[in-house]
N, C-alpha and C positions, 0 to 999 in steps of 0.2 A: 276761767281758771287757767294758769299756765302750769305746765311741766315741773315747772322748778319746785312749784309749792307741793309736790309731794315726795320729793329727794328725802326729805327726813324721815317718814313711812316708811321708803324703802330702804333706806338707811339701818331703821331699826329693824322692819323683817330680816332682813339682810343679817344681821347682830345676832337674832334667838342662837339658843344652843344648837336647836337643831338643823338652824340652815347651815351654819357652821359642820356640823360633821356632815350631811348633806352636802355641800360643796366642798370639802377637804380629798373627798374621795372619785377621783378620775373614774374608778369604776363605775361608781352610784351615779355618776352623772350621764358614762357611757350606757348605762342599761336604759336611763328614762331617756336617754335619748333616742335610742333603739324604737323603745315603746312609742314614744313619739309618732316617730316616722309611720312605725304600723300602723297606729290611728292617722295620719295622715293618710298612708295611701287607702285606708276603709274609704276616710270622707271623699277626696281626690276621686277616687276608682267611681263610684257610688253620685257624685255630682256630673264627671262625664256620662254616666248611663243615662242620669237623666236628662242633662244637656243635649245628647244626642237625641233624644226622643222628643225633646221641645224644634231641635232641629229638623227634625223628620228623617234622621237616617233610620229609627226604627219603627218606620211605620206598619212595617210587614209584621213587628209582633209588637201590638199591643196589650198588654195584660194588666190589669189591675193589682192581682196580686205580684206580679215583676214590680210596680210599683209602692207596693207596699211594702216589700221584702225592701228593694231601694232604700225606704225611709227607713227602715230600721238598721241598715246598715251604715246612714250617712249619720245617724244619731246617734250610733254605737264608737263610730269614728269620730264624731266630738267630744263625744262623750271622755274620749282615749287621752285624745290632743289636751281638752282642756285640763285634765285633771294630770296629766304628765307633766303640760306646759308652766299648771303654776306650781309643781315642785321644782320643776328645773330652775324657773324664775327662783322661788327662796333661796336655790343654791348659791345665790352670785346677784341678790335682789337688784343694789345698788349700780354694778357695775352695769347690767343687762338697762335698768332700768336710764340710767344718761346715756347710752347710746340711741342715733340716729333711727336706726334700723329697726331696732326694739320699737321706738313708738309707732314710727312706720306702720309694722307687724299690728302693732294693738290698734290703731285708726282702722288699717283693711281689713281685719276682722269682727271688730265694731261693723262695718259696713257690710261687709260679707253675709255678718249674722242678719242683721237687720235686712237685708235683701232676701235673703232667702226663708225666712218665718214671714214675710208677707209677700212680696211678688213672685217668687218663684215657689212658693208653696201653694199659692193662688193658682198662679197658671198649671201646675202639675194636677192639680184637685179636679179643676174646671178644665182638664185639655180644650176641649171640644167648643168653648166657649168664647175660646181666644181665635183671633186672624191667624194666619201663618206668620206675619210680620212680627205680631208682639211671641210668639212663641218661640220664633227665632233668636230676637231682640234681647227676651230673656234668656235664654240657650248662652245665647255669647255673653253676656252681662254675669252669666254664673261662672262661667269657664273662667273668665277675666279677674271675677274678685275671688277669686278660688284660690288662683293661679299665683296672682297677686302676693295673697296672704303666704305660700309658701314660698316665692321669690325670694321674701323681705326676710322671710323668717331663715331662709339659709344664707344670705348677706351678713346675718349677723354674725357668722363662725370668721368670716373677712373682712369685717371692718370695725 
């Protein structure tokens, strides 16, 4: 399926009345963007703690509940991103949606999400079960599509 064949979609989300007053308003769109961010930096803050720990800089405290507290944190900050990100999107469907960067954004975190509900959910479950290599491996592989996803997604205010 390519890109193009859903311009019309976002065309018409784009068109509702309410994306229209939703993007007409620089404020409304400064506030979720705000929000945004904060759910960014929950998941961001919250995928380095556990990244570190897959790398072994915390190996001195390891806690279960640190890591459970962790996941609910980095759930609560998707939870943030995604549900900001798709009003932000209706505000400006069309426009966001042909840009470059925009699909970027949605492929790395397609990938991001997918990485992290299985390998790196895995290996955090099971620390103890993994090499240091794959525990690493995955450490930098989560930092990278993490990292990634909010590169692209603030490219998109520049290009």
């Amino acid at each position: 399926m390519s890109w193009e064949a859903l311009i019309p979609y976002a065309a018409r989300l784009g068109n509702t009345e309410f994306a229209m007053w939703l993007g007409q308003s620089t404020l409304r769109i400064a506030g979720l963007l705000t929000v945004h961010l904060f759910g960014l930096t929950l998941l961001l803050g919250s995928i380095v703690i556990s990244s570190l720990q897959l790398l072994g800089a915390l190996e001195r405290h390891p806690s279960v509940d640190a890591r459970r507290d962790v996941k609910l944190v980095t759930l609560g900050g998707l939870a943030v991103i995604l549900a900001s990100g798709l009003l932000i999107f209706t505000g400006g469907a069309e426009a966001y949606y042909i840009g470059y960067w925009f699909r970027l954004k949605m492929v790395l975190l397609g990938l991001a999400l997918l990485f992290h509900f299985t390998v790196h959910r895995t290996v955090v479950n099971d620390i103890g079960r993994f090499s240091m290599a794959t525990r690493r491996l995955t450490g930098i592989a989560s930092l990278l599509l993490w990292f990634s996803v909010a590169c692209a997604g603030r490219a998109i205010a520049f290009f």
